[in-house]
N, C-alpha and C positions, 0 to 999 in steps of 0.2 A: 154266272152272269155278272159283269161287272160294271162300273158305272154308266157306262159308254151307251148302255142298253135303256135304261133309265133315262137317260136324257131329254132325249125327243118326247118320250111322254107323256114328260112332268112339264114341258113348253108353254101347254094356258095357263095350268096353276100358276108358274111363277108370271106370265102375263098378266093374270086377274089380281095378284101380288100387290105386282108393280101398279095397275089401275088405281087400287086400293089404295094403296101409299100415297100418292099421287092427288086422291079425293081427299084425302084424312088431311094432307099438307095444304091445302086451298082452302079446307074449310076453315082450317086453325088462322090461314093467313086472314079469310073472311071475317071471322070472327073479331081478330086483334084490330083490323081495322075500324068496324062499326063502332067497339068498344073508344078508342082513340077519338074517333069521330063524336059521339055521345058526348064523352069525356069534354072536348073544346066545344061543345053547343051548353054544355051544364056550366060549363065556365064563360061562357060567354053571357047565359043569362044572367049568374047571379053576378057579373060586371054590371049589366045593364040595370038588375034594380037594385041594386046594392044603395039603400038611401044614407048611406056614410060617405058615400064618394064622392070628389068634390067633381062639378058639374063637365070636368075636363074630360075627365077620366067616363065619363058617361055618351060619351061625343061616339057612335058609330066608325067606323074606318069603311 
């Protein structure tokens, strides 16, 4: 038997593969985003109470 036989198959495994891949790469992309996100709200607060800053710098956008 040579590969040719195997082929067809093995069609959902590498389906479910690719699914896989696919979950794992959205979740990472989900993830890096939230974290980024987090990231400029952490920085956002300690703009806002930071009581070293002069009153400018404390102005909302």
């Amino acid at each position: 038997m040579g590969l040719h036989f195997d082929y067809k198959s093995k069609a959902g495994e590498r389906a479910m593969e690719k699914e896989r891949k696919k979950q794992e790469k959205l979740a990472a992309k989900k993830a890096k985003r939230e974290a980024k996100r987090e990231e400029e709200e952490l920085a956002e607060l300690e703009r806002l109470t930071n009581p070293n800053a002069s009153p400018e710098d404390n102005q909302e956008k």
